[in-house]
DRENKOLMI-898194 format. One record per atom (N, C-alpha, C): z, x, y. Coordinates in steps of 0.1 Angstrom, whole numbers, padded with zeros to 4 digits, always signed. Atoms other than C-alpha are relative to their C-alpha. Example, Ala and Ser with C-alpha at 12.3 -4.5 7.8 and 13.67 -1.06 7.14 Angstrom:
! DRENKOLMI-898194
+0000+0009-0012+0078+0123-0045+0000+0009+0012+0000-0009-0011+0071+0137-0011+0008-0008+0011
END
This chain:
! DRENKOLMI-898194
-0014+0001-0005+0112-0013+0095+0009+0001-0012-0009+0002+0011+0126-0019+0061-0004+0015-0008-0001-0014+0008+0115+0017+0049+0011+0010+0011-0011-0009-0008+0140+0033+0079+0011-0007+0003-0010+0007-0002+0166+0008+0071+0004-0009+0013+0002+0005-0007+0159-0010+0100-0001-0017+0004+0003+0011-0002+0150-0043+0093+0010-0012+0003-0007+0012-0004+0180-0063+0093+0000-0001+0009-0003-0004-0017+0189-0051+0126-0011-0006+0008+0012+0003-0006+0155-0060+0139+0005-0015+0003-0005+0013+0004+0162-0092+0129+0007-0009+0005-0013+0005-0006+0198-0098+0141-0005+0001+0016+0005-0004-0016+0183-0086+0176-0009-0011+0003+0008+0010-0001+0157-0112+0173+0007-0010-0006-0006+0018+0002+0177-0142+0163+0010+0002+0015-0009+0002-0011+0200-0130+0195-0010-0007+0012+0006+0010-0014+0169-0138+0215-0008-0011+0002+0006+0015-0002+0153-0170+0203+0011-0007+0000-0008+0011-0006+0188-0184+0205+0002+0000+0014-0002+0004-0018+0187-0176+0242-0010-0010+0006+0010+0011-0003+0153-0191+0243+0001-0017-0004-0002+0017+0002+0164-0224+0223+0008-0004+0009-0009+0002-0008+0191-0224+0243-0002-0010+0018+0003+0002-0013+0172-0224+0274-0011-0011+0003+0007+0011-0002+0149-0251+0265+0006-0012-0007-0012+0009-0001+0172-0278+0274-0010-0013-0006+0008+0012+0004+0143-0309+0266-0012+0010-0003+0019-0002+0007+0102-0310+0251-0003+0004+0012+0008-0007-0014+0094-0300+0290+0009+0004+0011-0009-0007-0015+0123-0285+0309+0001+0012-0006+0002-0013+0003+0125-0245+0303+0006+0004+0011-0007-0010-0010+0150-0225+0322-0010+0010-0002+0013-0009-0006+0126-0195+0332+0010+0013+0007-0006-0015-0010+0149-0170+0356+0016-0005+0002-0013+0003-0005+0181-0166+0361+0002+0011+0011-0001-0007-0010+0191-0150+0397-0011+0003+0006+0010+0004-0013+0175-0146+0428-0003+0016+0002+0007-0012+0002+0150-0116+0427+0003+0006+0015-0001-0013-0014+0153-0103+0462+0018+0003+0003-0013-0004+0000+0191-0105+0462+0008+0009-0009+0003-0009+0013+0191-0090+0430+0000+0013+0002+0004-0010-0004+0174-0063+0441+0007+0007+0012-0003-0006-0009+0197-0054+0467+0018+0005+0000-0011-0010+0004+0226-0049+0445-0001+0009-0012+0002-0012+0008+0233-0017+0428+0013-0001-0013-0015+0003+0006+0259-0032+0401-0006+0000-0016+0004+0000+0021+0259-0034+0357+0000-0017+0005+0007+0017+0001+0245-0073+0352+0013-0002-0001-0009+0007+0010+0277-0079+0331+0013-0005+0014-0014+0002-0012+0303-0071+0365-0006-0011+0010+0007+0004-0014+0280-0088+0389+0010-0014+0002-0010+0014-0007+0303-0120+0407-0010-0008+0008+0010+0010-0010+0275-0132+0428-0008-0013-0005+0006+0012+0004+0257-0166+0424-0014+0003-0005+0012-0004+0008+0231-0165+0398-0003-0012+0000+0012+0013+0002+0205-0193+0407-0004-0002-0012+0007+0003+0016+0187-0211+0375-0015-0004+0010+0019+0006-0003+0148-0217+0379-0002-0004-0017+0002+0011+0014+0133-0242+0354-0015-0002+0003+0013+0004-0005+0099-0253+0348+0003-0016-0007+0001+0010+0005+0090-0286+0341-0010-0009+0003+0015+0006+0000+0063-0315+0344+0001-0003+0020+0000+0001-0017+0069-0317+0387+0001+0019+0003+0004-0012-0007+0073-0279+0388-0004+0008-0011+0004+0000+0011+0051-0272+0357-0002+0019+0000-0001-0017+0005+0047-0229+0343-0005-0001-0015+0007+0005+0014+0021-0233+0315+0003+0015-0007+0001-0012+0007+0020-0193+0313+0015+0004-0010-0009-0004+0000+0054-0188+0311+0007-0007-0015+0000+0007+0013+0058-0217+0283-0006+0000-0012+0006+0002+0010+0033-0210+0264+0003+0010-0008-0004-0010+0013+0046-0178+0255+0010+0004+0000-0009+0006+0009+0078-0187+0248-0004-0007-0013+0000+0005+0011+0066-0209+0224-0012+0008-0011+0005-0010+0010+0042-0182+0207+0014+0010-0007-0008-0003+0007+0075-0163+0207+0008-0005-0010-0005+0013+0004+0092-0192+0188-0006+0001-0011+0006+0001+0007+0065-0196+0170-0005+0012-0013+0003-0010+0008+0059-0157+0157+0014+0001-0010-0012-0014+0004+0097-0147+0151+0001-0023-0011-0002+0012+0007+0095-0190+0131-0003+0007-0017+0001-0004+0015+0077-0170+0102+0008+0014-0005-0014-0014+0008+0105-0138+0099+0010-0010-0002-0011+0004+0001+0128-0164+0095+0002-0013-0012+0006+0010+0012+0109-0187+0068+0009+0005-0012-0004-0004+0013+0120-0169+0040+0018+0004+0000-0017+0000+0003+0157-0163+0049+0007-0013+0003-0004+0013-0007+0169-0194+0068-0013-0009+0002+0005+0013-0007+0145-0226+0067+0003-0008+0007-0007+0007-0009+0164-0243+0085-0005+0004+0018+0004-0004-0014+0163-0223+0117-0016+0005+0002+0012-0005-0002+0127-0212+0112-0004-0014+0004+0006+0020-0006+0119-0253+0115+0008-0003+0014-0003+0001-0015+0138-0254+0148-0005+0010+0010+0008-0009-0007+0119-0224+0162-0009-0011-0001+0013+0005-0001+0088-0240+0153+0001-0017+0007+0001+0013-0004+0097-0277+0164+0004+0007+0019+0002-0001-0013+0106-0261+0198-0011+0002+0009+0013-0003-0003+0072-0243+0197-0009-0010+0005+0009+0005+0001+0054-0270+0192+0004-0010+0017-0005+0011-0015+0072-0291+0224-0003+0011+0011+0004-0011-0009+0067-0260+0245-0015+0000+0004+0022-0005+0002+0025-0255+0237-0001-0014+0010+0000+0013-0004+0025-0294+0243+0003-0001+0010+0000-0006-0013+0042-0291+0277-0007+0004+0005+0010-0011-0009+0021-0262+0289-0009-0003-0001+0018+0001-0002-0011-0275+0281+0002-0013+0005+0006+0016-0003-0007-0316+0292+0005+0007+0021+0002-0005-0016+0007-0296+0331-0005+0010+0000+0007-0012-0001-0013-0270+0333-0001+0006+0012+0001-0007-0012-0004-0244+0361+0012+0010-0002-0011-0006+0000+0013-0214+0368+0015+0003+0000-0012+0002-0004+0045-0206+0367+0005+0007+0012+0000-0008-0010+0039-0182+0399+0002-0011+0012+0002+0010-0013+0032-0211+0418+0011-0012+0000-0010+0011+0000+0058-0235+0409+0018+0010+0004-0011-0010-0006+0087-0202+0417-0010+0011+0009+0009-0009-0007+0067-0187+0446+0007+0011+0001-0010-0013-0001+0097-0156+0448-0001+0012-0011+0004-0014+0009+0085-0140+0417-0014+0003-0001+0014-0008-0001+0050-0134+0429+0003+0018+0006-0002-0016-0003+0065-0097+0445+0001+0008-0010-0005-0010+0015+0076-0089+0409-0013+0000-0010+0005+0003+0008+0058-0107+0382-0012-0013+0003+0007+0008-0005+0032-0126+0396-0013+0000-0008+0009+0000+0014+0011-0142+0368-0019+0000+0005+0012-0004-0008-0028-0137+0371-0011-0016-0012+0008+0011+0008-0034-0168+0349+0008-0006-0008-0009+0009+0010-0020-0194+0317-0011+0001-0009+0011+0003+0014-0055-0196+0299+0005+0007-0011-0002-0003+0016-0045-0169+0275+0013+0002-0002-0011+0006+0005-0011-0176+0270-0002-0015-0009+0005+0013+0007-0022-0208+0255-0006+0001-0009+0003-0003+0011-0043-0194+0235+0008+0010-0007-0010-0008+0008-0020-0168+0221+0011-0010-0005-0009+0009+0005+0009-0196+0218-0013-0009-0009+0003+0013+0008-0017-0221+0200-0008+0012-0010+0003+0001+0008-0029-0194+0180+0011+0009-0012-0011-0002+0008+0005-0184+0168+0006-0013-0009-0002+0011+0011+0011-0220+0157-0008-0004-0010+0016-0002+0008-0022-0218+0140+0007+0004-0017+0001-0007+0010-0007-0191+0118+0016-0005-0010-0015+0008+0004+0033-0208+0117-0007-0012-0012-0001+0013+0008+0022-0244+0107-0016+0001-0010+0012+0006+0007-0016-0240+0092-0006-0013+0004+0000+0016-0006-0021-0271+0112-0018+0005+0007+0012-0008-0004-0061-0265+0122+0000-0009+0013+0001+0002-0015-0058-0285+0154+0004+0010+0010-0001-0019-0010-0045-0252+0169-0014+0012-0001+0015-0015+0004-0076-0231+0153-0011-0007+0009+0009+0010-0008-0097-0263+0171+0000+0007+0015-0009-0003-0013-0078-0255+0205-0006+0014+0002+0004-0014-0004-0087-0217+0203-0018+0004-0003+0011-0004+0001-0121-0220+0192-0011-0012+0005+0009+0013+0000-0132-0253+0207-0003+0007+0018+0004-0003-0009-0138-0256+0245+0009+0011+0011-0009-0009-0006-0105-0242+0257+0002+0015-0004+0000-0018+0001-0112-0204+0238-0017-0001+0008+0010+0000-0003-0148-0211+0254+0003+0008+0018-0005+0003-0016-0130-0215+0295+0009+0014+0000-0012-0010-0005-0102-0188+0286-0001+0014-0008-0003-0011+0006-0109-0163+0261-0007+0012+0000+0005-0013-0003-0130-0138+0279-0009+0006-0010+0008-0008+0015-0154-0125+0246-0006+0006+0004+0012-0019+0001-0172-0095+0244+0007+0007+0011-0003-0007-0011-0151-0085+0276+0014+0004-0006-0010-0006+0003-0126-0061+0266+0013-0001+0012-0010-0002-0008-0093-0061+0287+0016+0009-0004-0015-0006+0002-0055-0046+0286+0010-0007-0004-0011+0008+0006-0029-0062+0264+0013+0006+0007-0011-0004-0004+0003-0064+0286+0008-0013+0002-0008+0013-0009+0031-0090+0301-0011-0010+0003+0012+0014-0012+0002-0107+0321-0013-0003-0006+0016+0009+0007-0026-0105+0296-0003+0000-0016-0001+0000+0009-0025-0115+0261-0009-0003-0008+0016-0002+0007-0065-0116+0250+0003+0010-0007-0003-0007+0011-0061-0087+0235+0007-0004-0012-0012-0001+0013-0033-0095+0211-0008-0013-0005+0006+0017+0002-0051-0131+0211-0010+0005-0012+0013-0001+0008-0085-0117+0198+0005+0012-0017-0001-0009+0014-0069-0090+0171+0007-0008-0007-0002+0005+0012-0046-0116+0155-0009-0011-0004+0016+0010+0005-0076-0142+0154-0008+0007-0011+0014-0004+0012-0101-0116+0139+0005+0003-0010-0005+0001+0016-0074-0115+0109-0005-0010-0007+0007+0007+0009-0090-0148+0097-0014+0005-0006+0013-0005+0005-0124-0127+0096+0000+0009-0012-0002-0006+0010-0108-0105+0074+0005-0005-0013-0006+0008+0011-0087-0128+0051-0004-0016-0003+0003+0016+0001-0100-0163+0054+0014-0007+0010+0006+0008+0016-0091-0188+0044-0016-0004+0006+0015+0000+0001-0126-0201+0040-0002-0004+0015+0002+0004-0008-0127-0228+0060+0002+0003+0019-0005-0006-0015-0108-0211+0092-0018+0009+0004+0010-0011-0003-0142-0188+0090-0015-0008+0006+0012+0008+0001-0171-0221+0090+0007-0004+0019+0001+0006-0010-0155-0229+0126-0006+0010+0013+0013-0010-0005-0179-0222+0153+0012+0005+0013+0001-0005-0011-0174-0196+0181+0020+0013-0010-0013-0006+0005-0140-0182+0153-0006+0019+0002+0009-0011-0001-0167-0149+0151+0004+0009+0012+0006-0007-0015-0165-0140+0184+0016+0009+0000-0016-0010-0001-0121-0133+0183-0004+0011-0005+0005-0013+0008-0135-0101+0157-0006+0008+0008+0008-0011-0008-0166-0092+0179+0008+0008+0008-0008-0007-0011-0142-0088+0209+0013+0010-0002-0009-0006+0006-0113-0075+0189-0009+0018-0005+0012-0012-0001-0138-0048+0181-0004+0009+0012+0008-0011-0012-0150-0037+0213+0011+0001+0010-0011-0004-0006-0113-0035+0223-0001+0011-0005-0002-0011+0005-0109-0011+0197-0009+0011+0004+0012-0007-0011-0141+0009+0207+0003+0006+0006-0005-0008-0010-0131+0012+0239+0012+0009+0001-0016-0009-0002-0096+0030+0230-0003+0013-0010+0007-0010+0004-0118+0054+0206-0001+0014+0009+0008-0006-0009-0123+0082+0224-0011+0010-0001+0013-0003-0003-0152+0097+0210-0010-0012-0004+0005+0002+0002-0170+0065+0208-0008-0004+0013+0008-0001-0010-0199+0059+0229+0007-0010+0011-0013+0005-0008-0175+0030+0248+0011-0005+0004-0012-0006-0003-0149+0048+0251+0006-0002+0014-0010+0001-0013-0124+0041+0282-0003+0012+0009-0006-0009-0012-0125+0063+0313+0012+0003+0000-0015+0003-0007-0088+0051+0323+0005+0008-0011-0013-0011+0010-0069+0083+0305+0003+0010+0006-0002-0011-0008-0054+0111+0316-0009+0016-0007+0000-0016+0009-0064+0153+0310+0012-0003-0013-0009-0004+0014-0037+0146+0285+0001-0006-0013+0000+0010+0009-0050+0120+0270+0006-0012-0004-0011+0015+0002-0026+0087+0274-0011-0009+0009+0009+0011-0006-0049+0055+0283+0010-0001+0013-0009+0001-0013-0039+0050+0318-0004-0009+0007+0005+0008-0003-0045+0020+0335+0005-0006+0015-0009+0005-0012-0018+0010+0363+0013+0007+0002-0014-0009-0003+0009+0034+0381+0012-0007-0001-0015+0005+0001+0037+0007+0377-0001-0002-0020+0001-0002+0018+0050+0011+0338-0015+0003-0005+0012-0008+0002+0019+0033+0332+0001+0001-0015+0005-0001+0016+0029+0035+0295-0002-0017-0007-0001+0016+0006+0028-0007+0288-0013+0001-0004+0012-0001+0009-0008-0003+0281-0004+0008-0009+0001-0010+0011-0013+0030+0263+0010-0007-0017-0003-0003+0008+0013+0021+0239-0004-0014-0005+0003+0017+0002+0004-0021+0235-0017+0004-0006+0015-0004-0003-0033-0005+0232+0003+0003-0013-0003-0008+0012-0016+0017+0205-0001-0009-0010-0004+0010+0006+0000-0008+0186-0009-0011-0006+0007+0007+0005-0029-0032+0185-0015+0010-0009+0012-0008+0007-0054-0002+0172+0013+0003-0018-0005+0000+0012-0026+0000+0142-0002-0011-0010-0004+0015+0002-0025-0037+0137-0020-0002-0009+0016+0004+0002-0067-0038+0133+0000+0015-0010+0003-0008+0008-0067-0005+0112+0011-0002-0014-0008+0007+0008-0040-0022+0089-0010-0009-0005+0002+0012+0007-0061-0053+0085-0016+0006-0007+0014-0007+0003-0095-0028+0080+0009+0007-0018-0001-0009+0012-0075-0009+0049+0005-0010-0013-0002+0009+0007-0060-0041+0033-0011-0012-0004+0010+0013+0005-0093-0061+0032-0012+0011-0009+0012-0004+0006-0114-0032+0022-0010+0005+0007+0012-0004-0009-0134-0023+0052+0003+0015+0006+0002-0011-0004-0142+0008+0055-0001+0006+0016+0006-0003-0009-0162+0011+0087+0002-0008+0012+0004+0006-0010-0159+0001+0124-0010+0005+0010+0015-0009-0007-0195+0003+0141+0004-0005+0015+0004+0001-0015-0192+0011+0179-0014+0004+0005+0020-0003-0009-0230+0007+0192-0006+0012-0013+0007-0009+0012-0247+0039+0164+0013+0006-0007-0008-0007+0006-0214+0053+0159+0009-0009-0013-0009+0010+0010-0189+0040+0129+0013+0010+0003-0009-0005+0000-0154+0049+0126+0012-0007-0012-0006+0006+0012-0129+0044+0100+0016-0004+0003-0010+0005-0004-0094+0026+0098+0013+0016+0003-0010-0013-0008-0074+0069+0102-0006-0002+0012-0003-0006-0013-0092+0074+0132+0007-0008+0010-0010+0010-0009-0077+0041+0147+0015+0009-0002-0019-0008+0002-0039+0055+0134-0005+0016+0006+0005-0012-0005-0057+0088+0149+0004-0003+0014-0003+0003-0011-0055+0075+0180+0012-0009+0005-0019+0002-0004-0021+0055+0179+0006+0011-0003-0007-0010+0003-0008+0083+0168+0001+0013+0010+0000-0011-0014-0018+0105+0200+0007-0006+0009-0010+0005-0009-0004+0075+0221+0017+0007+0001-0013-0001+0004+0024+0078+0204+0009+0017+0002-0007-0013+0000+0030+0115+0200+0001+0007+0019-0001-0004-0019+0026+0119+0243+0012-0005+0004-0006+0011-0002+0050+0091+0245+0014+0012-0003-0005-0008+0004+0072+0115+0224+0004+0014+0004-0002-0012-0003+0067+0147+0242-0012+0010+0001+0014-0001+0000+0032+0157+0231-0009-0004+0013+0006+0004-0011+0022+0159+0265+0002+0014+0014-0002-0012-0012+0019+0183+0300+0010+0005+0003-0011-0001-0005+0051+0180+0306+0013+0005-0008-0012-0005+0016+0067+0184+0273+0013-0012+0001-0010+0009-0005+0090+0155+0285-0001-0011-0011-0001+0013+0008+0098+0127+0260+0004-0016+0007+0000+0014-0011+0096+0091+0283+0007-0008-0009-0010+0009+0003+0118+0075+0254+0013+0007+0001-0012-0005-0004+0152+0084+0265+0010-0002-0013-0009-0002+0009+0177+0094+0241-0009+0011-0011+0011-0010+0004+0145+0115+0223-0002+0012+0001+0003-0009+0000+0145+0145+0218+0013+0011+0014-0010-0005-0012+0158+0174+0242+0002-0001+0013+0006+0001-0011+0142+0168+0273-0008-0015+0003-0001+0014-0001+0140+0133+0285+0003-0006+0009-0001+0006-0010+0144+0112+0317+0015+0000+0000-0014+0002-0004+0182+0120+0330+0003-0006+0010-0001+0007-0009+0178+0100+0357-0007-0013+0005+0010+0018+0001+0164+0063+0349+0006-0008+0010-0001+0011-0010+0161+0039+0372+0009-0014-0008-0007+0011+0012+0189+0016+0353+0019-0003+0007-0017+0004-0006+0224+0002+0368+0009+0008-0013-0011-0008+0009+0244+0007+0339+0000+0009-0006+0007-0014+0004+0230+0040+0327+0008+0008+0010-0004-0005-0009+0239+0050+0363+0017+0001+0001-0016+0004-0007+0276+0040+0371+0009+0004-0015-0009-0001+0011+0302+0055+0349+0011-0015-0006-0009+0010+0013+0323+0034+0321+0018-0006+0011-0010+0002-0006+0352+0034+0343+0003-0003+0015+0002+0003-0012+0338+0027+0376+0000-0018+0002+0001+0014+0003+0340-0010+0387-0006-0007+0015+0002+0004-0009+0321-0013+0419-0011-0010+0001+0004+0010-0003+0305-0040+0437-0019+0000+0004+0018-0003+0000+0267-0045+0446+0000+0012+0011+0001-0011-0015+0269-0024+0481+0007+0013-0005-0007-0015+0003+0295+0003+0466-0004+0008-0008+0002-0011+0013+0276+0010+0434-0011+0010+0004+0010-0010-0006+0250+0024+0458-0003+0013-0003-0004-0014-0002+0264+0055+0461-0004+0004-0017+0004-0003+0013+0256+0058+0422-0013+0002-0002+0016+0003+0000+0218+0049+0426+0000+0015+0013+0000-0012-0012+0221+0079+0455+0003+0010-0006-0007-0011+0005+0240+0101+0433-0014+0006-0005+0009-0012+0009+0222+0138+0424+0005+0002-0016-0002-0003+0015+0241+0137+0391-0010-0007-0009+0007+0006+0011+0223+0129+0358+0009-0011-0005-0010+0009-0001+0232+0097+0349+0012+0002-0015-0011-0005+0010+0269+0096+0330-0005-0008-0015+0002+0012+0008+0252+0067+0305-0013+0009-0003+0012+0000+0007+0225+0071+0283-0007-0012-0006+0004+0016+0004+0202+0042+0278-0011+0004-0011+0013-0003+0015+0187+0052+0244-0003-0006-0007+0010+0007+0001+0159+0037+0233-0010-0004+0011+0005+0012-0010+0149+0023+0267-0016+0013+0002+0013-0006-0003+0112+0037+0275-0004-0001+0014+0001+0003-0014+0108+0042+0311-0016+0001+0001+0013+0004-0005+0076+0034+0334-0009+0009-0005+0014-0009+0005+0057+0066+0327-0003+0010+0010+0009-0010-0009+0037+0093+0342-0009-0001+0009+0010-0002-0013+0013+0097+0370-0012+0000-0007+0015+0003+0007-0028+0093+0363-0001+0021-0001+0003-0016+0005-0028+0137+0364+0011+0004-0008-0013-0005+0010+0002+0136+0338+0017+0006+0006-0013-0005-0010+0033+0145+0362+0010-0014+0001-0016+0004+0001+0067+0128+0362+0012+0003+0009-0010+0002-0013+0093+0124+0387+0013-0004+0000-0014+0005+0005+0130+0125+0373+0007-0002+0011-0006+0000-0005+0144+0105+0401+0007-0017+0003-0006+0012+0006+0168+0075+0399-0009-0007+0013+0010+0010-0012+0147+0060+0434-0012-0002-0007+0014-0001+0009+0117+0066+0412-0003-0009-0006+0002+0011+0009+0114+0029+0401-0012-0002-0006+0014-0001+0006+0075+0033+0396+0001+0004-0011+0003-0011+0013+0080+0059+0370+0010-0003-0009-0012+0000+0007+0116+0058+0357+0006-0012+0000-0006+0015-0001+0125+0019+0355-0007-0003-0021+0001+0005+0017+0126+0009+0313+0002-0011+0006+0003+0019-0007+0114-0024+0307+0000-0004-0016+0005+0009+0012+0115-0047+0273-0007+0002-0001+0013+0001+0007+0078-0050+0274-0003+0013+0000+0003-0016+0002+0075-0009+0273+0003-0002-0016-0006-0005+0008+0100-0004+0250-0002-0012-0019+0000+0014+0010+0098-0038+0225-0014+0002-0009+0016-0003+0007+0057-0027+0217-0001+0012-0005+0001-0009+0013+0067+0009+0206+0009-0002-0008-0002+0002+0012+0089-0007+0185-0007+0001-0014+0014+0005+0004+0058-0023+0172-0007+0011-0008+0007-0008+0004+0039+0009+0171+0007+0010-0008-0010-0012+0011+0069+0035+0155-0002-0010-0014-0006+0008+0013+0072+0009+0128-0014-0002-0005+0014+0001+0009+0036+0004+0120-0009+0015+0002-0001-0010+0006+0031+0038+0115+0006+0012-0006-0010-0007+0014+0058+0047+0090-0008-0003-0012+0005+0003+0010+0038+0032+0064-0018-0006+0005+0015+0004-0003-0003+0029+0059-0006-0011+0001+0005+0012-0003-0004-0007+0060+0014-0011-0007-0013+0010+0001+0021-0038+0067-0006-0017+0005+0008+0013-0001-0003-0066+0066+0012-0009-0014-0009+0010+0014+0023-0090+0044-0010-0009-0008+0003+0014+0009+0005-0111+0016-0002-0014+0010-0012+0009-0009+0029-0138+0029-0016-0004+0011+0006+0001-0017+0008-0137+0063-0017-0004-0001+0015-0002+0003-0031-0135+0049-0004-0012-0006
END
């Protein structure tokens, strides 16, 4: 980020949003969680900013506890604690003291947060909290050096939650993946002792036969891809795992060229830390346009690009000021929208590579944070051939 002049900015974007999160964790176990009421929500067609309607608050807490939902809050707390070490200590120690009241919450109630707000099972309906827990305790791991978090992820609770040798999809709802790639950084860097604790081995093995599987000529290699070659896994935001998939095959071929390791063995085959960036790098260039369609899914990209995202404010001109029911006629409208939401990464393509520019088209054309926020991730970790910080090892 700091070679495309980018970094501050990053930065300032991310202190806008752990002050919403400090903000929103009013005590050590109360956590605002949602604001507004998803099915009503959803039935107006308005910019967030105009909206006049009554915006409910949902909260978690130890009577209506949301372990997932806290735990990774406080990994994010916990990650954006060390970008902020070295400029402001100050606020990097109030990230982290939040963190640490958040993990602690989520693990002494331990239960969904689907179940405690039954209304956002239609939307986001979580499929678990184990590895959220472990992702939050093993981001405090890497914040404080405190080894009662490395205990936590490698004692009984990485035994119950962290799935090993079974490869899965790093998205919103499952954060093994990201869990086991930043773990098997201790295999690569130490320190010593993080390496003598038993069952630490296994985050690597499995971090490994993630990568593997996103190979595609190794022997197991993924089915789930298109003729065009984008990992394809689920028709709602179809690119959240190709590019999160991406992103973490940068992240493990980064920590492969900074420690020295040449080779990654899938079953007889080996592979080296390019063909990992070989293969983010296809993600990425489909993502771009490099694809059946020739279409670039990040909007504002290029020439050819989604003119009709599924997006309120995108939709409704600068000078319009209508209400939920009137802005309808906007979401209906055949024009392209008068707004450009550039940057935003909409849902994606179809499993035979096909695209459907149409603002009803919420499957396909609906941009989401978690799309767009992980090819940050991946554009920025391959501008340069390795961003493993010192600092961090």
């Amino acid at each position: 980020m700091e070679a495309v002049d980018e970094l501050q900015p990053a930065k300032d974007s991310l202190k806008w949003i752990t002050d919403y999160l400090v903000n929103a964790h009013v005590s050590p176990s109360e956590l605002y969680v949602q604001v507004g009421d998803p099915v009503k929500d959803h039935k107006c067609w308005d910019r967030p900013e105009d909206m006049t309607e009554k915006r409910p608050l949902k909260k978690v807490n130890p009577s209506n506890p949301g372990s997932d939902v806290a735990a990774e809050t406080a990994a994010a707390m916990a990650s954006a604690s060390l970008v902020f070490k070295s400029i402001d200590m100050k606020y990097s120690k109030i990230l982290l003291e939040h963190s640490k009241d958040l993990f602690y919450f989520a693990n002494e109630n331990r239960a969904s947060y689907s179940e405690s707000i039954p209304e956002v099972r239609d939307y986001y309906d979580s499929t678990g909290y184990g590895d959220e827990l472990l992702w939050a305790a093993s981001w405090l791991y890497y914040a404080t050096k405190d080894d009662t978090y490395l205990d936590f992820v490698t004692g009984k609770d990485g035994e119950e939650f962290a799935n090993w040798e079974t490869p899965t999809w790093f998205s919103w709802d499952d954060k093994l993946p990201g869990t086991h790639v930043l773990l098997s950084r201790l295999s690569f860097f130490g320190p010593k002792a993080a390496l003598e604790k038993e069952n630490i081995d296994m985050y690597r093995k499995t971090a490994e036969a993630v990568m593997c599987g996103l190979l595609p000529d190794s022997s197991s290699a993924t089915s789930s891809r298109t003729k065009g070659g984008l990992i394809w896994v689920n028709k709602w935001h179809a690119l959240q795992q190709p590019v999160a998939s991406a992103f973490l095959a940068v992240l493990f071929s980064d920590y492969m060229i900074s420690s020295d390791t040449s080779k990654l063995e899938c079953g007889s085959d080996s592979f080296s830390p390019s063909d990992l960036r070989m293969f983010a790098m296809s993600q990425a260039d489909y993502v771009l346009g490099d694809n059946p369609m020739k279409l670039s899914y990040l909007v504002g990209y290029g020439d050819n690009y989604p003119k009709y995202v599924h997006h309120r404010g995108a939709s409704i001109p600068a000078h319009e000021k209508p209400g939920c029911i009137e802005g309808y006629k906007w979401l209906e409208s055949d024009k392209p929208n008068p707004n450009i939401a550039t940057g935003a990464l909409v849902g994606g393509p179809s499993k035979n590579d096909k695209y459907t520019d149409s603002r009803n088209n919420s499957m396909q054309g609906e941009p989401s944070t978690y799309n767009s926020a992980v090819l940050v991730g991946l554009l920025s970790g391959l501008v340069s051939m390795t961003s493993v910080p010192k600092s961090f090892t």
